[in-house]
C-alpha positions as CSV (number, residue, x, y, z in Angstrom):
1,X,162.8,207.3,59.0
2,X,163.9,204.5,59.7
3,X,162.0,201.1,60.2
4,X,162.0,199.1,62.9
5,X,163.3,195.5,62.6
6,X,161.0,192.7,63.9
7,X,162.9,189.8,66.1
8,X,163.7,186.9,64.1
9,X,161.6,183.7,65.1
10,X,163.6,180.7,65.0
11,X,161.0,177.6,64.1
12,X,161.5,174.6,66.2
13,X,163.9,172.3,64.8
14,X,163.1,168.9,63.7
15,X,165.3,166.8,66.1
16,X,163.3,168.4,69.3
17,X,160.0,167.5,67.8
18,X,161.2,164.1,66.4
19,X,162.4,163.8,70.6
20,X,158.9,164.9,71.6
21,X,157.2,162.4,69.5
22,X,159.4,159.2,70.2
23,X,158.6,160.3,74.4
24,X,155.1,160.1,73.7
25,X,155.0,157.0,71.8
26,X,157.7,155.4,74.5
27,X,155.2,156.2,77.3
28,X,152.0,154.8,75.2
29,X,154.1,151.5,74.9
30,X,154.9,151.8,78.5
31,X,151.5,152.7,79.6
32,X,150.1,149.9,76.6
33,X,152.7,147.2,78.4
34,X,151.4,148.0,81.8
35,X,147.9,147.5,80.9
36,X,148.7,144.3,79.2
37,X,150.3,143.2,82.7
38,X,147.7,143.6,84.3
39,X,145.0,142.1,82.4
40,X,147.7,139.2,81.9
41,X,148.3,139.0,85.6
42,X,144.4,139.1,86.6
43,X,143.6,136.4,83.7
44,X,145.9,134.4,86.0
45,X,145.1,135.2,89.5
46,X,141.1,134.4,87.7
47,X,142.7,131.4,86.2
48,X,144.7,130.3,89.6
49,X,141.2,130.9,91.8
50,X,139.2,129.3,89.1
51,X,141.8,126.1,89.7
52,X,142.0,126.4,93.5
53,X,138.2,126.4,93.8
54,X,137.9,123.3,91.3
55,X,140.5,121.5,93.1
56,X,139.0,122.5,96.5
57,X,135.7,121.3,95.1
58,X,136.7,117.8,93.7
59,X,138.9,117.9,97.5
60,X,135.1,118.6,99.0
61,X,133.1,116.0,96.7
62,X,136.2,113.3,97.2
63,X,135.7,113.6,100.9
64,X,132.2,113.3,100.4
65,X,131.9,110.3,98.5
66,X,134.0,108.6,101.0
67,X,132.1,109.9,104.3
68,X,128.7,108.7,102.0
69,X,131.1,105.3,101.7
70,X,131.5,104.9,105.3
71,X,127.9,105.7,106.3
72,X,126.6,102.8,104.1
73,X,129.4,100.6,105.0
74,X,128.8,101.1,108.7
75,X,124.7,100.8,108.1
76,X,125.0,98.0,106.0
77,X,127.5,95.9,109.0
78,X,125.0,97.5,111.4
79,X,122.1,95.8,109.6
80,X,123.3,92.9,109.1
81,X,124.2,92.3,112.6
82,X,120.5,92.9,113.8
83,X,119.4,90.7,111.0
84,X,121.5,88.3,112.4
85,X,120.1,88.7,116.2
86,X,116.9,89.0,114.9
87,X,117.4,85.4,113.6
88,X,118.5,83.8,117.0
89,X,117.4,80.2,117.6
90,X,113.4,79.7,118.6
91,X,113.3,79.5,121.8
92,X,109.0,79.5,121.7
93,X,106.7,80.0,119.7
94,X,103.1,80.1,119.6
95,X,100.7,80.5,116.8
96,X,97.5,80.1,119.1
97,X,95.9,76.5,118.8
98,X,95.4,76.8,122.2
99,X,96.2,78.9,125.2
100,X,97.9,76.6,127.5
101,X,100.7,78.7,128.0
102,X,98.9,81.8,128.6
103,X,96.6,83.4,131.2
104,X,92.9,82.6,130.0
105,X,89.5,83.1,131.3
106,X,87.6,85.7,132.8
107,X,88.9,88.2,135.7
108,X,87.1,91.0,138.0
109,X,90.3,92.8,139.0
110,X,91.0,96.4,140.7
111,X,91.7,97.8,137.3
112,X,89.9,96.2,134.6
113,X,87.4,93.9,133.5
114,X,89.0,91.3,131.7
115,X,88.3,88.1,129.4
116,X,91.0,86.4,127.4
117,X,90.7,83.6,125.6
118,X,92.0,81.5,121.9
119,X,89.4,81.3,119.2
120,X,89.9,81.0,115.8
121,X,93.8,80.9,115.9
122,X,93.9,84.2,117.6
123,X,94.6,85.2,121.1
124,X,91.7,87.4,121.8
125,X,91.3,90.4,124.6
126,X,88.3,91.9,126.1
127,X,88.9,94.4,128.3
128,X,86.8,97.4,130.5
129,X,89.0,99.6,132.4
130,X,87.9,100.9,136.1
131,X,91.0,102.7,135.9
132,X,94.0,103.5,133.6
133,X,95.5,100.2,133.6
134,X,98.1,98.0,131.8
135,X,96.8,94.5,131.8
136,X,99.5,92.0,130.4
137,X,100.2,88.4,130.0
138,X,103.6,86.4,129.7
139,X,103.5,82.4,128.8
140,X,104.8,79.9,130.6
141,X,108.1,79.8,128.4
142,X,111.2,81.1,131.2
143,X,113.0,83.9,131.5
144,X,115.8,85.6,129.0
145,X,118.0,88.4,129.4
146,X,119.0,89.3,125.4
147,X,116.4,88.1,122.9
148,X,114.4,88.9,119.9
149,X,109.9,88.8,120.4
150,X,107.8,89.1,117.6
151,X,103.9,88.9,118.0
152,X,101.0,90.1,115.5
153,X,98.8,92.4,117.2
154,X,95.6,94.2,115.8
155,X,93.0,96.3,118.2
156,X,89.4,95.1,116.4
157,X,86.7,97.2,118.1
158,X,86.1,100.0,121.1
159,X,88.3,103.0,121.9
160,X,90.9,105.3,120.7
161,X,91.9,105.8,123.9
162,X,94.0,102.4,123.9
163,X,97.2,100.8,122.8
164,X,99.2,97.6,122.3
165,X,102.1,96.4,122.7
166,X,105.1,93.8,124.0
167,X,106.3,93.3,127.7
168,X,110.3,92.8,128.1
169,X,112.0,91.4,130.8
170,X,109.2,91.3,133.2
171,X,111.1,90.1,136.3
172,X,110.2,88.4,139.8
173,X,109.6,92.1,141.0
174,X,107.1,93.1,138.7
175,X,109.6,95.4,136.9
176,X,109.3,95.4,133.1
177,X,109.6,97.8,129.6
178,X,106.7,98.3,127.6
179,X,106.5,98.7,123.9
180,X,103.2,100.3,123.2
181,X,101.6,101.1,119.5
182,X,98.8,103.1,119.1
183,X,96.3,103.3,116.3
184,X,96.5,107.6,116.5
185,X,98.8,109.9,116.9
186,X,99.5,113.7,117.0
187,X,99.7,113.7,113.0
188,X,96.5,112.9,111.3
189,X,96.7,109.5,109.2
190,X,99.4,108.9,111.7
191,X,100.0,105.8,114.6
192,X,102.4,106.2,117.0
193,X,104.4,104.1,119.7
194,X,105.9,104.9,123.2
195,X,109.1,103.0,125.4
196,X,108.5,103.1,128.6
197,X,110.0,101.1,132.0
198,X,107.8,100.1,135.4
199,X,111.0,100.2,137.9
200,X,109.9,99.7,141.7
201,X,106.2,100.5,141.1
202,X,107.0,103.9,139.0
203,X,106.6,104.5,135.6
204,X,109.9,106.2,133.7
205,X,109.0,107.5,129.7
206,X,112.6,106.2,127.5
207,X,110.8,107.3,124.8
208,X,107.7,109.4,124.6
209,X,104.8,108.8,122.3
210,X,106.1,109.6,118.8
211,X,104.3,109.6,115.3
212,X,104.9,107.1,112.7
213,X,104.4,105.5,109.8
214,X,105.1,102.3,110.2
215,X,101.3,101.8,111.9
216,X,98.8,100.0,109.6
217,X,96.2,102.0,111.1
218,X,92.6,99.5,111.3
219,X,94.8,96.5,110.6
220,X,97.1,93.8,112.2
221,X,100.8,95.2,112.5
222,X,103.8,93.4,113.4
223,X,105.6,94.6,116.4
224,X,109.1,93.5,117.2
225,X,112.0,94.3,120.1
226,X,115.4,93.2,119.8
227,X,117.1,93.4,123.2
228,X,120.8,93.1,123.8
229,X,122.3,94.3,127.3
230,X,121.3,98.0,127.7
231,X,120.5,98.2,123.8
232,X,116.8,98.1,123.0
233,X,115.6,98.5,119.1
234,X,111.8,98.8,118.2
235,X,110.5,97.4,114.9
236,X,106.7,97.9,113.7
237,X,105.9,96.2,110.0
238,X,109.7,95.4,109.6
239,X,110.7,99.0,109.8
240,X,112.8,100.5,112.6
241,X,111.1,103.2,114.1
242,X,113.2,103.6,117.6
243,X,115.8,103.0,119.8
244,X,117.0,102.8,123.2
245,X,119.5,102.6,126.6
246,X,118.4,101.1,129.6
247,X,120.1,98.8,132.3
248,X,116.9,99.1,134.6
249,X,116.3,95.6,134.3
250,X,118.3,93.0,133.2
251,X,116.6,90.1,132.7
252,X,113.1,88.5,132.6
253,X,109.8,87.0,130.4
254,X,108.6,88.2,127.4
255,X,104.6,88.5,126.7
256,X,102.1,90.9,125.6
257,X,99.9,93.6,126.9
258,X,97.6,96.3,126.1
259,X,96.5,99.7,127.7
260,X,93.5,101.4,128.7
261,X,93.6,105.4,129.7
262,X,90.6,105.9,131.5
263,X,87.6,104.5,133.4
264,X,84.9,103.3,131.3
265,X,87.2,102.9,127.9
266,X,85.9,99.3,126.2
267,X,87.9,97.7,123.8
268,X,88.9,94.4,121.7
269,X,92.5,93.1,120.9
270,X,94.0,90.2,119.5
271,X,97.7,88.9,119.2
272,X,99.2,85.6,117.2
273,X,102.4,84.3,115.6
274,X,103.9,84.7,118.9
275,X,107.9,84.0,118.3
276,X,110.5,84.3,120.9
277,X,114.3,83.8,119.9
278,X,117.5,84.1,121.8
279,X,121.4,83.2,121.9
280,X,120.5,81.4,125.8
281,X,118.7,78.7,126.9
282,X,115.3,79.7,128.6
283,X,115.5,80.0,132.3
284,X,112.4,79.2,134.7
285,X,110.9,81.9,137.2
C-alpha cells in the first residue's frame, strides 16, 4: 500500500522577514520622528506665547508707567497753579481787633435773632432762628470777581442742626454761592459740606451735602474757596474736598455766614483770620 506523501512546507525565507522587520522599525522611526515634531513644535508655539504674553505685558506695564507719569505730571502742574492762586496779593485781611468792617450789634429780624460782636480776637455769632434762615455778613472791603477767602470758623455751643460757611460773590442783587461745613454728616465720625447758589431769590444745590474728612469735628477748621471764572474749588483744613462750574454770578463781596434749619435751633459761632486775596484791585459796591 502505498503511503501518502505530505505537501512540502516551504519555511519563510530570510530576506522577507529581514523586509518585514526593517518596515516596522522604518514606521517606529517615522511614527518616533513625528512625535518628536510635535512636542518640538508645541515647546515652541508654548515658547512663542510665553514671549508674546511677556512682551505684551512689559508693552501693558510700559504704557502704564507712562499714563501713572502723565497723571502726576498733570497733578503736580495742576497744583501748583492753585498754589499759586491761592497766593494772590492781600487784598484784606482781618484778624478781629475790632469789627469796624463788619456788621455788629444786636438784630430782631424776620428770620433770626441775632447778636454779633468781636471779643477776644474772635468774631463771635449768636443766633435763634424763627425760621430756616442763612444770616451772613460781608465787610466793607469791595467787590471781586476771581479771588482766594480764607477764614477760621468753629461752631462753639447749641445745635446740630447748623452749619458754617463762606459767602462768594454776593452781588448788588442779593445773589451769592454758599460754602457750608457741617459738624455731622451721613457717616458717623464724619462732617460734611454742601455748594450751593441763591440766583433771583431761589436756591440751586451745585453740590449736595457730602461726607468728609477733612472736618475737625468740635474744633476750629479752616475753610477756603478759590474762585476763577466759572471754576470754583473748596478747601477744608488745607485739603481739597470739592469742586465746581458755575457762571451764575460773576462777580461780587466775599464774607461769612452760618445756617440755621429750623425754628427754635440756638447756637454759637465764631470766625477769625479773615484773608481775602486776588489778581484785581477791589472794587466798591
Amino acid at each position: 500500500m502505498d503511503t501518502p506523501s505530505l505537501p512540502e512546507i516551504t519555511p519563510p525565507s530570510t530576506d522577507s522577514n529581514r523586509k518585514f522587520i526593517l518596515i516596522l522599525t522604518g514606521l517606529g522611526i517615522m511614527l518616533t520622528a513625528c512625535v518628536c515634531m510635535v512636542i518640538v513644535a508645541a515647546v515652541g508655539i508654548y515658547q512663542m506665547g510665553a514671549t508674546t504674553m511677556q512682551a505684551t505685558a512689559e508693552a501693558e506695564e510700559t504704557e502704564t508707567a507712562r499714563s501713572n507719569a502723565r497723571a502726576t505730571a498733570v497733578a503736580a502742574s495742576a497744583q501748583a497753579t492753585a498754589e499759586a492762586k491761592l497766593n494772590w496779593p492781600v487784598v484784606f485781611d482781618d484778624n478781629f481787633v475790632n469789627a469796624d468792617d463788619w456788621c455788629e450789634g444786636e438784630d430782631s429780624g424776620r428770620f433770626a435773632d441775632t447778636n454779633l460782636y468781636v471779643s477776644g480776637g474772635k468774631y463771635r455769632w449768636f443766633a435763634q432762628a424763627k425760621d430756616g434762615v442763612i444770616w451772613w455778613c460781608t465787610p466793607e472791603a469791595g467787590m471781586v470777581s476771581d479771588f482766594s477767602v480764607t477764614v477760621d470758623a468753629r461752631q462753639v455751643s447749641g445745635t446740630v442742626n447748623s452749619d458754617f460757611g463762606l459767602v462768594l460773590r454776593m452781588d448788588a442783587n442779593g445773589n451769592y454761592y454758599y460754602f457750608g461745613v457741617s459738624e455731622t454728616s451721613t457717616v458717623s465720625d464724619q462732617g460734611s459740606f454742601s455748594f450751593q447758589v441763591r440766583y433771583k431769590e431761589k436756591w440751586e444745590t451745585i453740590l449736595d451735602w457730602t461726607p468728609t474728612t477733612a472736618v475737625r469735628l468740635g474744633d476750629t477748621n479752616q475753610l477756603q474757596a478759590l474762585v476763577e471764572g466759572e471754576h470754583f474749588e473748596l478747601y477744608i483744613n488745607g485739603e481739597l474736598v470739592g469742586t465746581a462750574e458755575s457762571d451764575r454770578v460773576q462777580t461780587g463781596e466775599a464774607g461769612v455766614a452760618i445756617e440755621l434749619y429750623d425754628k427754635g435751633d440756638v447756637a454759637a459761632f465764631e470766625f477769625d483770620n479773615f484773608e481775602l486775596r486776588s489778581p484785581e484791585t477791589l472794587k466798591k459796591p
